[in-house]
N, C-alpha and C positions, 0 to 999 in steps of 0.2 A: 909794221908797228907805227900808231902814230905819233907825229913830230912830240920829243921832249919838253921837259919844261924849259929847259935851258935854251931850244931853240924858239922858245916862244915868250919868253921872261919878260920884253920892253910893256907887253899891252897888259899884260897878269901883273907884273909887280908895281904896275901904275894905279891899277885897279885897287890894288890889296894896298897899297898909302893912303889914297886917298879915305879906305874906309879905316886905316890906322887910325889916322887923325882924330878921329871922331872918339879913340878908347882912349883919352887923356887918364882914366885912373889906371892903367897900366903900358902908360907908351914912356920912353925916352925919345931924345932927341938922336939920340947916337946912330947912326948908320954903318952897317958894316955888310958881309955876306952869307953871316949866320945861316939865313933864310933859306940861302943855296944850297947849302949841304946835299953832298949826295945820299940817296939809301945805298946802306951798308952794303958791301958785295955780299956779306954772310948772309943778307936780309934778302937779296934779290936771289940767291942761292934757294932760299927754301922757298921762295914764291914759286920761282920755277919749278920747282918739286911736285907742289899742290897747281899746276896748270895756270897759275897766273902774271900778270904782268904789271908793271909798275904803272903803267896807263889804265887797269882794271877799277873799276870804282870800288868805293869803300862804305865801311859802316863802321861806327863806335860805339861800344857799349860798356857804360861807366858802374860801376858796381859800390855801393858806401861800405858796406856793413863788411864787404873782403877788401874795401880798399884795394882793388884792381881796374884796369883799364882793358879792354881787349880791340884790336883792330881788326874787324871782318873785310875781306875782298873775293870778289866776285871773278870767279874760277871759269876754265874754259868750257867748263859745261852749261853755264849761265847762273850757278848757284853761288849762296855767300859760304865763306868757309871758315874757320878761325885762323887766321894769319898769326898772330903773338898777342901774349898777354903783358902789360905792362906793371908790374906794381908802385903805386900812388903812394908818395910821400908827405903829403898831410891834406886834407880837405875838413872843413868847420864847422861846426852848427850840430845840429843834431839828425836823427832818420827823419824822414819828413818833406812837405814842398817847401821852397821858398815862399815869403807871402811880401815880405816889406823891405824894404829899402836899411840896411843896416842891422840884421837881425844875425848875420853872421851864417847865414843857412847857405848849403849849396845846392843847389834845387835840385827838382828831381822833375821828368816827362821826358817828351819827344820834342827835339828841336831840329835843327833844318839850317844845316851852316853853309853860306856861301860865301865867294874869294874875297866879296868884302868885307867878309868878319876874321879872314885871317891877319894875322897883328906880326909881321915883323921885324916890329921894330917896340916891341914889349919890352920895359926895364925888367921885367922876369924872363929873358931870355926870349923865347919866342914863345907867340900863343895863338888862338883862336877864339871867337866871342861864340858863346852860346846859342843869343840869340836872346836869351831872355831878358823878357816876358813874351814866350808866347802868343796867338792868339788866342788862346783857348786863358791864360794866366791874366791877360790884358782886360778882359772881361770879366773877370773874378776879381776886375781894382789891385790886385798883385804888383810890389813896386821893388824896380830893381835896376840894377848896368853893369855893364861890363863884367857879367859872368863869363869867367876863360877857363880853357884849361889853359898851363903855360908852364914855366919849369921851375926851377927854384923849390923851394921846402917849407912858402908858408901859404895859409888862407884867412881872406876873409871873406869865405862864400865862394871860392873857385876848386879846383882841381888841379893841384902842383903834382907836376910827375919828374921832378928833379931837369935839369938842363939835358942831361943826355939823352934821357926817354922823351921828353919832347920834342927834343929835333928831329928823331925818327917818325915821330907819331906827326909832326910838319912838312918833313918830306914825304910820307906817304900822300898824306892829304893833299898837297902840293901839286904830286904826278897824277893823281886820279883827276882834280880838278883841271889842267892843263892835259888829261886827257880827254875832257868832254861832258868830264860829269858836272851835271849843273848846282850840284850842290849833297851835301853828305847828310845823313840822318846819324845822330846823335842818341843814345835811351839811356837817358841817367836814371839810375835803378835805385832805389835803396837796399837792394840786396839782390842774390841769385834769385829767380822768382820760382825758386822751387816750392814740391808740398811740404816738406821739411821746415821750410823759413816760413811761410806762410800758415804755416799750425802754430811755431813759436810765436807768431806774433798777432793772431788773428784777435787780440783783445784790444790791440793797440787803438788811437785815438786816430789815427791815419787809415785802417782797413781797406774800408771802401775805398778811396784812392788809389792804395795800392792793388786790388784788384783789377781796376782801369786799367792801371798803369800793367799788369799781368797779362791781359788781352792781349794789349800789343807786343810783350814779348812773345806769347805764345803763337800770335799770326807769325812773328820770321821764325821761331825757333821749329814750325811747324814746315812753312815754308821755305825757310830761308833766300827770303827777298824782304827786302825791308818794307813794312807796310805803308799803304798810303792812308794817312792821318787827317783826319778834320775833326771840327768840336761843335758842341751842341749839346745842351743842358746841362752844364756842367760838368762833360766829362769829354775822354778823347772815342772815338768811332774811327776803326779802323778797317782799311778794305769795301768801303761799302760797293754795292753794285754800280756799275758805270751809269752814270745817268739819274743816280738815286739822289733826293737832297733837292732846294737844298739845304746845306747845315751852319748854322749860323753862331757862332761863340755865344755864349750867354743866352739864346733862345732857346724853348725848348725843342729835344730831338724827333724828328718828323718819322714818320714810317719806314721805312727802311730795310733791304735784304743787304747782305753780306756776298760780296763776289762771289760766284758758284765754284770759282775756281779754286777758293782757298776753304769752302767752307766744314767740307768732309773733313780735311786733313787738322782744322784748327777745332775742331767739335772733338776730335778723337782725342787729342791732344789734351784739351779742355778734360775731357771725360776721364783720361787716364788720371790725370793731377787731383780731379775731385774727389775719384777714390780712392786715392792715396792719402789723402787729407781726411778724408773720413776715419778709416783706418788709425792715422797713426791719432785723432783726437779722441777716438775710441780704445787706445792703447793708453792713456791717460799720458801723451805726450805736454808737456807745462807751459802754458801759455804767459811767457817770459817779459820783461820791460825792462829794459836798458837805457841807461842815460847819460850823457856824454858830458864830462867837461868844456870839452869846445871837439868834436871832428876826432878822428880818428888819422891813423898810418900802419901802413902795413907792413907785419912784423918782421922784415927785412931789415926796415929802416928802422923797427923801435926796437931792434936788438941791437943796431948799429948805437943808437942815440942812449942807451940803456949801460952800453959799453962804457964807451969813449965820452957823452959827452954831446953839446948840440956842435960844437966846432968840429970835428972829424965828418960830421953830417953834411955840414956847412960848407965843409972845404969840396963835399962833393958836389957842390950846385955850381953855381956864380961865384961863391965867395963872397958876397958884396950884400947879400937880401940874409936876414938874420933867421932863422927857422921858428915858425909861430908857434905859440905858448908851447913848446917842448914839455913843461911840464904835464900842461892836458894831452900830451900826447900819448906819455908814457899810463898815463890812466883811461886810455881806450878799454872801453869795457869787453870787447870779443875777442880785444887780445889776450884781456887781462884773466877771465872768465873761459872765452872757450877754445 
């Protein structure tokens, strides 16, 4: 197995301040060993189970519309597997990208987080930066910072998974990165990218986007290996042939094959969804629009906050960060609706 994080912590957590520093909209000064937490013995229990190890690299994948988190890691056969799902205690804005600076949105693509976007020393407990703006976003004038996930129960434009689900979703990131992975892919989704969700919504003002954004889940969900991302005419290209390109943000996209190796598997894939989507829009399935007060939560939490109250909520974070507009919470429309 290789060396721990804990045997390797003086040159990683040196690493990971110095790009702290830099997240002033959600750093404190406080120091302590949050950071360090172990993963749960329960947690390394079922890793073992499915062939993996806490040194295995990982993948994230953020979901709006269920308000979930899921952590994928990379099993002993070399495939991604789903490890655990987190459920997401408030995230803002509505379905959709991010475009500007204070719009309250949590974005949505493929980011690319490495140890110095991890942030432990977040006044929301612990967290990690997005990354955003992209390259692909940076080229499209897209303005934004310090998008995190992190813990606590409020946003403005981030991904709160409560204290406890983030130090898990920290330490994984943690040991995979101090195992050697150079850095973790992220796909904040505005929903599961099913034919289901994409017939409900194929009217919307975002489509096209979200189609993009469907490619690349469909390459890992097809392959499960996270795809390799680059951008070019406005949108992401994923997997392209080795040597293809090259591709450039904002330019447009040059001729191009699809690695041969994923290309069967992600065509089929492709093909099944299309005719599934045919289907269910020829069943006269209703092409729905939903609109959000601020962000949504998921309905663990908004039965919690439904109950008791934002305090009982509150008491389960930090205590200290007050949970954001509670009341747009409880008017999440897919709670409330479906």
């Amino acid at each position: 197995m290789k060396p721990s994080f804990l045997n390797r912590q003086a040159g990683l957590v040196a690493a990971l301040v110095a790009g702290a520093l830099l997240l002033a909209g959600c750093v404190t000064t406080e120091i302590d060993n949050k950071h360090l937490q172990p993963i749960p013995p329960a947690l390394l229990s079922e890793m073992s189970a499915k062939g993996m190890s806490a040194s295995d690299p990982i993948l994230v994948r953020i979901f709006k519309k269920e308000s979930e988190l899921e952590v994928w890691k990379r099993d002993n056969a070399g495939r991604y597997a789903l490890l655990k799902t987190y459920p997401m205690c408030r995230w803002s804005g509505q379905l959709g990208p991010k475009k500007r600076e204070g719009d309250r949105q949590a974005p949505e693509g493929f980011y690319s987080v490495t140890p110095e976007l991890m942030n432990p020393r977040s006044q929301y407990y612990l967290s990690f930066n997005l990354g955003y703006p992209n390259a692909l976003e940076r080229s499209m004038g897209y303005s934004g910072s310090a998008l995190m996930v992190h813990g606590a129960c409020t946003s403005a434009g981030c991904y709160a998974m409560t204290d406890s689900g983030v130090a898990e979703i920290y330490a994984l990131a943690r040991e995979a990165l101090a195992g050697g992975q150079k850095n973790f892919q992220v796909q904040a989704l505005p929903f599961r990218m099913t034919p289901e969700n994409m017939a409900k919504h194929r009217n919307n003002q975002h489509i096209a986007f979200w189609r993009n954004l469907k490619e690349g889940s469909d390459h890992f969900e097809a392959m499960r290996q996270p795809p390799r991302v680059v951008a070019c005419g406005r949108r992401y290209v994923f997997d392209p042939k080795e040597g293809a390109g090259p591709f450039t943000p904002g330019a447009p996209c040059p001729s191009f094959e699809e690695d041969p190796t994923v290309t069967a598997a992600v065509i089929n894939k492709k093909a099944e969804d299309e005719k599934r989507l045919a289907e269910l829009v020829a069943k006269g399935t209703p092409a729905l629009s939903f609109t959000h007060v601020d962000g949504g939560m998921h309905p663990t939490f908004r039965s919690i906050l439904k109950a008791s109250g934002p305090e009982r909520l509150q008491a389960m974070t930090s205590g200290r960060v007050e949970i954001s507009r509670p009341d747009a919470a409880l008017l999440d429309p897919f709670n409330a609706i479906e």
